[in-house]
VOMIKE-410759 format. One line per field, with one value per residue: residue number from 1; y, x, z of N, C-alpha, C in turn. Coordinates in steps of 0.2 Angstrom, whole numbers, plus 5000, padded with zeros to 4 digits. Each point is the difference from the previous one (the first is absolute). Example, Ala and Ser with C-alpha at 12.3 -4.5 7.8 and 13.67 -1.06 7.14 Angstrom:
resi: 1_2
n.py: 4972_5005
n.px: 5066_4998
n.pz: 5039_4996
ca.py: 5006_5006
ca.px: 4996_5004
ca.pz: 5000_5001
c.py: 5006_5005
c.px: 5004_4996
c.pz: 5000_5003
***
This chain:
resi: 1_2_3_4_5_6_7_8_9_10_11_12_13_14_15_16_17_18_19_20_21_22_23_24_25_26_27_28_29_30_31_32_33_34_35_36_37_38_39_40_41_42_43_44_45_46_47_48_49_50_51_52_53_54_55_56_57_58_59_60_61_62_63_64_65_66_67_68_69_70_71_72_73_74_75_76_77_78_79_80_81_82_83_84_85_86_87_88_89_90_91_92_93_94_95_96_97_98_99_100_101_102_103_104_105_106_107_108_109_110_111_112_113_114_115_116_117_118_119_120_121_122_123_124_125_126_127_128_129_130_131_132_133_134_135_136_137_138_139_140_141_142_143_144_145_146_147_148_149_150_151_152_153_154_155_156_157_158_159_160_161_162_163_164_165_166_167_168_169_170_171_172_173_174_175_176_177_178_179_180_181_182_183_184_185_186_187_188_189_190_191_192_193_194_195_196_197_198_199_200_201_202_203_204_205_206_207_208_209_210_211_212_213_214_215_216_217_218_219_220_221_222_223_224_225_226_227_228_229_230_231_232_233_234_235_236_237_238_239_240_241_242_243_244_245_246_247_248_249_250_251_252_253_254_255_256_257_258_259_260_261_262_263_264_265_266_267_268_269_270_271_272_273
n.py: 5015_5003_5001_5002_5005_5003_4998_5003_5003_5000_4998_5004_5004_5002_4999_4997_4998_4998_5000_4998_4998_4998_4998_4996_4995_5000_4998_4996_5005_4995_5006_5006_4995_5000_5005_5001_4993_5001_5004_5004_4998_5004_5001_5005_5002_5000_5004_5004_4997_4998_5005_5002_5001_5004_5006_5001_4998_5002_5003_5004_5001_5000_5000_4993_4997_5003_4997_4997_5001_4998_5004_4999_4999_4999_5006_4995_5004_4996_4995_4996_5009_5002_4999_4995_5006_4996_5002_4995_5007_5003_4993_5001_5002_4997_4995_5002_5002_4996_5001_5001_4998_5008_4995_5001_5003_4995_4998_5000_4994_5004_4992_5002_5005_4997_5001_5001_4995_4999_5004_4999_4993_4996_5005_4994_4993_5001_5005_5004_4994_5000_5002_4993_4999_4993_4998_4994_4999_5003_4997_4997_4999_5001_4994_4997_5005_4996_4993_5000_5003_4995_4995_5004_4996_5004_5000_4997_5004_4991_5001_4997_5000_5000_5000_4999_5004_4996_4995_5005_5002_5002_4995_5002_5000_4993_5002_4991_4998_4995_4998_4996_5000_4991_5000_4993_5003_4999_5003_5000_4995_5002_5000_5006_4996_4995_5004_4998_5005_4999_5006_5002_4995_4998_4992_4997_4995_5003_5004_4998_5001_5003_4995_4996_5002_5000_4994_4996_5005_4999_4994_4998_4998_4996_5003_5002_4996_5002_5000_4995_5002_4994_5001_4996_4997_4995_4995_5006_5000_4993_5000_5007_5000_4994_5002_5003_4997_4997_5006_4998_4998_5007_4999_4994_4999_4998_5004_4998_4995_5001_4995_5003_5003_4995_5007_5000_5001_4999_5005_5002_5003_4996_5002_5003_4994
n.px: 5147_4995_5005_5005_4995_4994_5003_5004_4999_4999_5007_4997_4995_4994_5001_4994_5004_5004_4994_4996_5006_5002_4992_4999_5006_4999_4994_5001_4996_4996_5000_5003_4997_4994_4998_5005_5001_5003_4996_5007_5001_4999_5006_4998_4997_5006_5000_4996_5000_5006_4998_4996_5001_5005_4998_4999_5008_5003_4994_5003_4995_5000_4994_5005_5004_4994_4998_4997_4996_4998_4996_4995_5006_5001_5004_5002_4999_5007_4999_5005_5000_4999_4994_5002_4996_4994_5000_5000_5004_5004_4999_5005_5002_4999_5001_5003_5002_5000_5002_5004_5001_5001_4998_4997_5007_5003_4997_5008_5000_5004_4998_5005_5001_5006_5001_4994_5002_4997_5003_5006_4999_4996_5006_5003_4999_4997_4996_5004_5004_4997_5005_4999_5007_5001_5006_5002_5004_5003_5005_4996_4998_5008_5000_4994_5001_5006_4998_4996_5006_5003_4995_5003_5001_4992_5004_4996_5004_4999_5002_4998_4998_5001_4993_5005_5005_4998_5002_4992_5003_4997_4999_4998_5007_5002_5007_5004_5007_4995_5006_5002_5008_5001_4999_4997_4995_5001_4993_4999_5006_4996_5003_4996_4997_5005_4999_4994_4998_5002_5002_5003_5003_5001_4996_5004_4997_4993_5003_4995_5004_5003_4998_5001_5006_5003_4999_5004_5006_4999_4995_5007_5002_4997_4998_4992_4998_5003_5005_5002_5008_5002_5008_5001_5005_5004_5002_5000_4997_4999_5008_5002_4998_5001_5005_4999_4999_5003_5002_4993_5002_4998_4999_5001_5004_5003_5007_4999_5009_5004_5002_4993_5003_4997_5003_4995_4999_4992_4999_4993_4999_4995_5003_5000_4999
n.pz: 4893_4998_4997_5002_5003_4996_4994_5003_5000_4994_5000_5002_4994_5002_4994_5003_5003_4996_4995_5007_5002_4995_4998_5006_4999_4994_5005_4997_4996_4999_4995_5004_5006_4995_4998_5006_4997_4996_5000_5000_5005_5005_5002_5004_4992_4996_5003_4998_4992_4999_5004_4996_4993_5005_5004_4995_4997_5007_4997_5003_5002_4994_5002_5005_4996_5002_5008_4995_5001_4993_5003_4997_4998_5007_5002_5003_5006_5000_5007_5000_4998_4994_5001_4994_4997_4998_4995_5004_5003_4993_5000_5006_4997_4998_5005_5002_4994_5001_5006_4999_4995_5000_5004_5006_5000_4999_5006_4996_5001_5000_5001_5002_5000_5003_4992_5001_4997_5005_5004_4998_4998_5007_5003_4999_4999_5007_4997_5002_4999_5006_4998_5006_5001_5003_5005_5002_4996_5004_5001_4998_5004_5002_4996_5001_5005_4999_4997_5003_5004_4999_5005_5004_5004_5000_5005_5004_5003_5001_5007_4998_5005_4994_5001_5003_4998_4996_5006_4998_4998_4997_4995_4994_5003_5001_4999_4997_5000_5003_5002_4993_5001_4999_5005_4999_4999_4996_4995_5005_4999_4994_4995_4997_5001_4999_4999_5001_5004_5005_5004_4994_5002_5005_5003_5002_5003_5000_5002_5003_5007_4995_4993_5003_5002_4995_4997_5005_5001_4992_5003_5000_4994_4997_4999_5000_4998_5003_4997_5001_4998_4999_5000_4996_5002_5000_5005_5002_4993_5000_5005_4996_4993_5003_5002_4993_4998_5002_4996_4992_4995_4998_4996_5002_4999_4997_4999_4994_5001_4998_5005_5001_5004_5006_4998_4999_5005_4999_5004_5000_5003_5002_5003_5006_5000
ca.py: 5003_4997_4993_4994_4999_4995_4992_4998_5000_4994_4994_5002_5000_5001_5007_5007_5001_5003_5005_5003_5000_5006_5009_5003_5003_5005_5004_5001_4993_4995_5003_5000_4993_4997_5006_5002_4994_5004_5008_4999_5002_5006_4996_5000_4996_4993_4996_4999_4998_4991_5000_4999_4988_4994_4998_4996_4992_4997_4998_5006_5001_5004_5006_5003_5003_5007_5005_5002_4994_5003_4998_5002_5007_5004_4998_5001_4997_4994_4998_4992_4999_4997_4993_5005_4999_4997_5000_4995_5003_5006_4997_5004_5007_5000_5000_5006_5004_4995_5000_5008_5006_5002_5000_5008_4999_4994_5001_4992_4997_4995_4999_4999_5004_4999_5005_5003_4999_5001_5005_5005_4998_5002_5006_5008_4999_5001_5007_5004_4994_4999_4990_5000_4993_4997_4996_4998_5001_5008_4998_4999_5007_5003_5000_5003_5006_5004_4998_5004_5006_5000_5000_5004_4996_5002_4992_4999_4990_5001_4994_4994_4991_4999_5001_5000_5007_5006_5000_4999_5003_4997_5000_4994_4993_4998_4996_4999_4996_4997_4996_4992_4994_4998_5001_4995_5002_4997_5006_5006_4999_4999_5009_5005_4998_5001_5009_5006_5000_4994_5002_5000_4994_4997_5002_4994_4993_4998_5008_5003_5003_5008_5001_4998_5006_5005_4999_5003_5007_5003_5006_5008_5006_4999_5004_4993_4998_5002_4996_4996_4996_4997_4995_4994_4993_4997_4994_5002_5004_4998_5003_5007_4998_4997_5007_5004_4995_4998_5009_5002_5006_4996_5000_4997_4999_5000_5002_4997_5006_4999_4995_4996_4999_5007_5004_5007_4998_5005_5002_5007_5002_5002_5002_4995_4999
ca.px: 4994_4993_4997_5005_4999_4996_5004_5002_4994_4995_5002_4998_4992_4995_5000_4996_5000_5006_4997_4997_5004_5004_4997_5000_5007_4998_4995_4997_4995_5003_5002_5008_5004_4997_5003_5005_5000_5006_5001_5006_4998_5008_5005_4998_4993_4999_5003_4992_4996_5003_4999_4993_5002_5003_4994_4994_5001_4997_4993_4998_4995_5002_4998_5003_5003_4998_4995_4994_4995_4996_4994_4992_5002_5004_5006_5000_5010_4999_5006_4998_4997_4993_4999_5000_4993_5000_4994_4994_4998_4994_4992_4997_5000_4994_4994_4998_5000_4994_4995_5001_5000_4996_4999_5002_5004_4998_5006_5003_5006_5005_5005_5008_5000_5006_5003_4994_4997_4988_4998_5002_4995_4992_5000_5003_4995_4994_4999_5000_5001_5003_5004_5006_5004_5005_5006_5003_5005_5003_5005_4996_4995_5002_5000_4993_4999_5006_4995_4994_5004_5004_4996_4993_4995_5002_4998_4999_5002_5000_5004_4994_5000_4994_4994_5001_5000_4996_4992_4996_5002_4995_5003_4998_5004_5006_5001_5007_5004_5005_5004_4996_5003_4999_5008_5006_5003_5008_5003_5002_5004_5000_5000_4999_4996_5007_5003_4994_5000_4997_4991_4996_5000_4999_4995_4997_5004_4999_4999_4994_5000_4998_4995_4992_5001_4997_4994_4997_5001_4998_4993_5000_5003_4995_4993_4998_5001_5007_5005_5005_5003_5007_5002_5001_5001_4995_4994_4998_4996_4996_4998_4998_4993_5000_5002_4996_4993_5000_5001_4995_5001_4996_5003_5004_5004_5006_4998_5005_5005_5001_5003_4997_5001_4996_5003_4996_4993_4997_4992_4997_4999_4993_4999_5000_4992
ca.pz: 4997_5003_4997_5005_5008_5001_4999_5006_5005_5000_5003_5005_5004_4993_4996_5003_5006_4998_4996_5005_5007_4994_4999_5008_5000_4998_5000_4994_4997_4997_4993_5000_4999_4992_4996_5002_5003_5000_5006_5006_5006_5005_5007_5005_4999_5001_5008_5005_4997_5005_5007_5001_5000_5005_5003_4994_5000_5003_5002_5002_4996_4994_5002_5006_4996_4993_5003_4997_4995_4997_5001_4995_4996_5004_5005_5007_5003_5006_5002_5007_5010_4997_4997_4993_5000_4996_4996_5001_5007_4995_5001_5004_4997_4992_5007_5003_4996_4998_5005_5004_4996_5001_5006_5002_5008_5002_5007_5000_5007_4996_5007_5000_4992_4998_4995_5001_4994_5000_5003_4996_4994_5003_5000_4991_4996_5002_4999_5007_5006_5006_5001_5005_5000_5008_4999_5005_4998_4998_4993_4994_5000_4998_4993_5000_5000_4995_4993_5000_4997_4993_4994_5001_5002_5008_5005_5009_5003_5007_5001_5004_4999_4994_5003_5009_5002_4996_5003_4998_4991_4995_4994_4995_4996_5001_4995_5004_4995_5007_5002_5001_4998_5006_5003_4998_4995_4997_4997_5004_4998_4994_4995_5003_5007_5006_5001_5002_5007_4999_5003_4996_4998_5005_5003_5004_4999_4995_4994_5001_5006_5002_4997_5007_5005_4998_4998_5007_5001_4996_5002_5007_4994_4994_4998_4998_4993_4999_4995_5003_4993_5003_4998_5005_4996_4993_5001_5004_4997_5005_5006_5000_5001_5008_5003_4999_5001_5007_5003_5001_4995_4993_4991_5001_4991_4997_4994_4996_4997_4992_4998_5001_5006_5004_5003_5005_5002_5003_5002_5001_5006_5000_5007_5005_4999
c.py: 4997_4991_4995_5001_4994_4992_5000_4998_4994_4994_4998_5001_5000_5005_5007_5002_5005_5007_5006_5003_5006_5006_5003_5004_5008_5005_5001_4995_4994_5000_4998_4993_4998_5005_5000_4994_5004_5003_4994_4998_5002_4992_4999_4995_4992_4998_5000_4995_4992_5000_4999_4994_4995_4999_4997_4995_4997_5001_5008_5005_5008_5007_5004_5005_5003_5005_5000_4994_5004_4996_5003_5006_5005_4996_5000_4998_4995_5001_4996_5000_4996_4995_5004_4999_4996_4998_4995_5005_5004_4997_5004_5007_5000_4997_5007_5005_4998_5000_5009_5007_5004_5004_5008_4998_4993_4999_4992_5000_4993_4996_4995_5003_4999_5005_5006_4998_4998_5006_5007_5001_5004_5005_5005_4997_5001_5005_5002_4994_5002_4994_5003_4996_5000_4996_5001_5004_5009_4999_4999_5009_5007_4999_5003_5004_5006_5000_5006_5007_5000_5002_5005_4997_5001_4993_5001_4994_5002_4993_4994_4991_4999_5006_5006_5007_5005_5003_4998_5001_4995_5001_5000_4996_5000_4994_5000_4995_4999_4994_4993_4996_4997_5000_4995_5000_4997_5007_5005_5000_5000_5008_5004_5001_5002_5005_5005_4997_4992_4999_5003_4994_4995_5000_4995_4993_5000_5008_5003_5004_5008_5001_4999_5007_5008_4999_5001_5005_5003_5005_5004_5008_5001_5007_4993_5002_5000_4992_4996_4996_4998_4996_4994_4994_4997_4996_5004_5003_4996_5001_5005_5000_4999_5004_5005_4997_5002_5007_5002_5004_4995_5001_4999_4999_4999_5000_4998_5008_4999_4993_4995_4995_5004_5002_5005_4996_5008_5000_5004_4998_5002_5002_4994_4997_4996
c.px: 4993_4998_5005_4999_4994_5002_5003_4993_4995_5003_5000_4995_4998_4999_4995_5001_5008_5000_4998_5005_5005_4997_5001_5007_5001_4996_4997_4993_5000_5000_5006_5004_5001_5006_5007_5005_5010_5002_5003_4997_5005_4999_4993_4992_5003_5003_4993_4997_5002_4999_4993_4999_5001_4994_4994_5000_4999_4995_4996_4995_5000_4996_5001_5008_5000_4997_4994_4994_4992_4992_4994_5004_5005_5008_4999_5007_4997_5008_5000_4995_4991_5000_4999_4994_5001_4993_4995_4995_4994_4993_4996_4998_4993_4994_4999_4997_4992_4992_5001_5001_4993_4997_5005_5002_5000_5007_5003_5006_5006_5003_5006_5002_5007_5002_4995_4997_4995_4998_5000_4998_4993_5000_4997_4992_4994_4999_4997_5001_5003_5004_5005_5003_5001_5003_5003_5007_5002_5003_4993_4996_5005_5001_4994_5000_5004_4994_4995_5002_5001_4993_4992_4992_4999_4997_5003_5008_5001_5005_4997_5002_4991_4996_5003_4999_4991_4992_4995_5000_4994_5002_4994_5002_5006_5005_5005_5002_5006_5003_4994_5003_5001_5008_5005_5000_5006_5001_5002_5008_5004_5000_5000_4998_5006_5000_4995_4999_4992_4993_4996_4996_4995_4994_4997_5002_4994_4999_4994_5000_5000_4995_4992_5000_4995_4992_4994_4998_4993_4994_4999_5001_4996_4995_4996_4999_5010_5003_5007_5002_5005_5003_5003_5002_4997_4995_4997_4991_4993_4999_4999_4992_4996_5000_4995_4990_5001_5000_4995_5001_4997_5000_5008_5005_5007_5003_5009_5005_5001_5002_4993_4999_4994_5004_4998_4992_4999_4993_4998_4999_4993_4999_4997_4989_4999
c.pz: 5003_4995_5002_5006_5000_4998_5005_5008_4997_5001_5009_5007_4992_4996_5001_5005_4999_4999_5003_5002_4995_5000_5007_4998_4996_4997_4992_4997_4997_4995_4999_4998_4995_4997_4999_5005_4998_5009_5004_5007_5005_5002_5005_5000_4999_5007_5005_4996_5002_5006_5000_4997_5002_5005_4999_5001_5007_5003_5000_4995_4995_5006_5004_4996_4996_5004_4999_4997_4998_5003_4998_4996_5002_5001_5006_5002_5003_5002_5005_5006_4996_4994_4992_4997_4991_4995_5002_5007_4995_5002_5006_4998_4995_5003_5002_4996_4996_5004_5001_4994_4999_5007_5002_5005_5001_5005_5001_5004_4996_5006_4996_4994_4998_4997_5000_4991_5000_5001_4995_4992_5000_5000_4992_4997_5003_5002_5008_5004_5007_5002_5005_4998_5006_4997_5007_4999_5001_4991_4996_5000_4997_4992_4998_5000_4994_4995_5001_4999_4993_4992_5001_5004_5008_5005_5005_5000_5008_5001_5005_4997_4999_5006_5006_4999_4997_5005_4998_4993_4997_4991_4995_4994_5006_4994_5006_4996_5008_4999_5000_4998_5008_5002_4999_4989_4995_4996_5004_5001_4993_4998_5004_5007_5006_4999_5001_5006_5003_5005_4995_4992_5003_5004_5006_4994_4991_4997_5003_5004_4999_4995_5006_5004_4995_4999_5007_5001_4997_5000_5008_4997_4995_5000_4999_4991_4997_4998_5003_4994_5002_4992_5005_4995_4992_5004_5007_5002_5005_5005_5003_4999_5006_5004_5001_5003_5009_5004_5001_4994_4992_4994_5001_4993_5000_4993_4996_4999_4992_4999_5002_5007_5004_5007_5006_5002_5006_5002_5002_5010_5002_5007_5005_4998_5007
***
């Protein structure tokens, strides 16, 4: 029954995670679990249900085993070929929402859109948004593009290494959540991490190298007055800053996630003086 699979599984992985991984198996609310701790389970649920435990137990991430992870309210699919989107990324989202709600047509560029969980977000919450995504990735762009189906959200993707393909394309906001962990890294062999793709991780010896890339890039794309958000590390936030100062960009800032970390820095783009 549901209340000997879960005792079972919690000696195992973690109880919420247990919890997750049963309502996936039978597609039920987490009513049900509370309610109905009795209800028998077939053969076949409890044979997918130890097999997704198993996989938990060594490492493999619950959202890669469920298909799915929740971001600003939504579902999104995921799958290895993407990195799993994560509530400290929403900070990009409320930046923009922030500077941009309201505004008419406002024309945004998601670079490495992974899951499309910026793009497809920007989409829905910014009233008549032109949002492209890029992604080096065919495999990541094709989940993206499933999301944006699934959820109604219309969006450009293109397949580029960050900038390359789009030409002269001009934006008034660029957001991106690129690869800043440094490549010797010890977390990048810890938890979840060992199992998401690691060009999506990754970024040179100290993290910063596709964060400087884009920022470079940036006022070739920029409308002048237009918006550059990044997430980036925890101790990262000074040298972005930097970054930014050195491009020529102004009202420079950086902006705390929930855990009081500053997670995002950014700037307005004042055209070439």
């Amino acid at each position: 029954d549901i209340a000997s699979a879960l005792a079972w599984a919690r000696t195992r992985i973690d109880l919420m995670d247990a919890r997750v991984l049963l309502r996936h198996v039978l597609q039920c609310p987490a009513s049900t679990l509370v309610a109905w701790p009795e209800r028998v389970l077939a053969a076949e649920d409890w044979a997918q249900f130890a097999d997704l435990v198993a996989r938990r137990h060594a490492g493999e991430p619950v959202a890669y085993l469920i298909g799915a992870r929740e971001f600003y309210g939504r579902d999104f699919l995921v799958t290895p070929a993407v990195l799993i989107p994560r509530p400290d990324t929403e900070l990009l989202v409320e930046l923009a929402v922030a500077h941009f709600a309201g505004r008419l047509r406002p024309h945004v560029l998601d670079l490495g859109t992974g899951s499309g969980a910026l793009a497809v977000t920007l989409a829905l919450e910014l009233d008549g948004a032109e949002v492209t995504a890029v992604d080096r990735s065919r495999e990541a762009l094709w989940v993206a593009m499933a999301n944006a189906t699934r959820l109604g959200a219309s969006v450009s993707f293109v397949q580029s290494d960050w900038y390359a393909a789009l030409g002269g394309e001009r934006f008034h906001l660029i957001v991106a959540n690129p690869p800043y962990i440094a490549a010797a890294d010890p977390h990048l062999e810890q938890g979840d991490l060992r199992f998401e793709p690691r060009t999506a991780l990754a970024a040179g010896p100290a993290g910063l190298d596709d964060l400087a890339e884009i920022v470079a890039g940036a006022p070739h794309h920029l409308e002048e007055g237009g918006w550059l958000f990044m997430e980036h590390g925890y101790d990262q936030a000074s040298a972005v800053r930097g970054l930014l100062a050195d491009a020529g960009f102004a009202d420079i800032a950086s902006w705390r996630d929930l855990a009081d970390i500053e997670r995002a820095s950014g700037g307005r783009w004042r055209g070439r003086r």
